[in-house]
C-alpha positions as CSV (number, residue, x, y, z in Angstrom):
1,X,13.8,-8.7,4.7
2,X,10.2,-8.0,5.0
3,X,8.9,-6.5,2.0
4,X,5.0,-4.7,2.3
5,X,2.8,-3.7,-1.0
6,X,-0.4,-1.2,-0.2
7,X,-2.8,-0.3,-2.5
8,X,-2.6,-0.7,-5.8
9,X,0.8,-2.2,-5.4
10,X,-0.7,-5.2,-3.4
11,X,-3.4,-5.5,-6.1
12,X,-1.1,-6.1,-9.3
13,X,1.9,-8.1,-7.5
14,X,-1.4,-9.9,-5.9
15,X,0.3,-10.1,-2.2
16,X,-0.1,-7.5,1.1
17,X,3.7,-8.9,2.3
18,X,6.5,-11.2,1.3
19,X,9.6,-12.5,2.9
20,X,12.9,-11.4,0.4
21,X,15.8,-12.7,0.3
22,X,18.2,-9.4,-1.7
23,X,21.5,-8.7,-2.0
24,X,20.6,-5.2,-3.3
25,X,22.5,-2.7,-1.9
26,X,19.5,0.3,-2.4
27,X,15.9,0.4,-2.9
28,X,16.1,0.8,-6.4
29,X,18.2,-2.3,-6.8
30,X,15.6,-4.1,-4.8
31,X,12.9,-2.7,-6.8
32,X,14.8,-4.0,-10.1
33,X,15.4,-8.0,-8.5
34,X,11.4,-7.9,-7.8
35,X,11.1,-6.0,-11.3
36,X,12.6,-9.4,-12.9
37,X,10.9,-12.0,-11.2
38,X,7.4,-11.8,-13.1
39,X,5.2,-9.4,-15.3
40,X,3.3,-8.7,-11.9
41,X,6.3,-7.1,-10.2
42,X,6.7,-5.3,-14.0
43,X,3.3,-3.5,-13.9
44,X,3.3,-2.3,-10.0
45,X,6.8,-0.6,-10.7
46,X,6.4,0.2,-13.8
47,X,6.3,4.2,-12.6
48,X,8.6,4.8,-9.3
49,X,7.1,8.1,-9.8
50,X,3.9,7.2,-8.5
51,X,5.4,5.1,-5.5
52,X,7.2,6.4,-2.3
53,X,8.9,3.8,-0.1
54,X,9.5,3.5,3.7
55,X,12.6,1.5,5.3
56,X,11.8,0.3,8.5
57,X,8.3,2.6,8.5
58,X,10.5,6.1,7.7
59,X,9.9,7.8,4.5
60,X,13.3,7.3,2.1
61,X,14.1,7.8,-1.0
62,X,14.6,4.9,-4.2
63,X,18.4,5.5,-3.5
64,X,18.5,4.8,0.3
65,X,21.1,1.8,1.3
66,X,19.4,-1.4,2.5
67,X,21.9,-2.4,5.0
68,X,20.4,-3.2,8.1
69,X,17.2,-2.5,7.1
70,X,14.3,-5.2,8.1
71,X,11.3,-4.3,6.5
72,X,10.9,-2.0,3.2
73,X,7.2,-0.8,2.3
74,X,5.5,0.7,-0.7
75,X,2.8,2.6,-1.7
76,X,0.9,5.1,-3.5
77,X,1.4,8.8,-2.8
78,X,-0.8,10.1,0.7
79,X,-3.1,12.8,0.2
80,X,-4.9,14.7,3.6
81,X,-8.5,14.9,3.3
């Protein structure tokens, strides 16, 4: 799957995309596979608080199933202005 980093995210893992192969079953398995790979992954996860995620550009939540999905993306909170 496609994986997508914006913002700060994409500064401290130090990539805008990636190509993943997962066998994580929801986001927040996903998130702790990356989370294990390097310090990198470590520090732009460190607070899921501060991050939302979209599966296949729709909002979801850290506990959404990844089957079937092809591209998961995250980023900082959105504010209007």
């Amino acid at each position: 799957m496609e994986v997508l980093y914006f913002a700060w995210v994409r500064e401290r893992i130090g990539l805008p995309r990636e190509r993943v192969e997962t066998r994580a079953a929801t986001v927040s398995d996903l998130v702790a596979e990356l989370t294990a790979r390097e310090e990198r992954y470590a520090a732009a996860f460190a607070d899921l608080s501060a991050l939302r995620v979209a599966l296949d550009q729709e909002l979801a939540e850290f506990d959404a199933p990844l089957d079937g999905v092809r591209e998961v993306a995250f980023f900082p909170p959105m504010t209007g202005g």
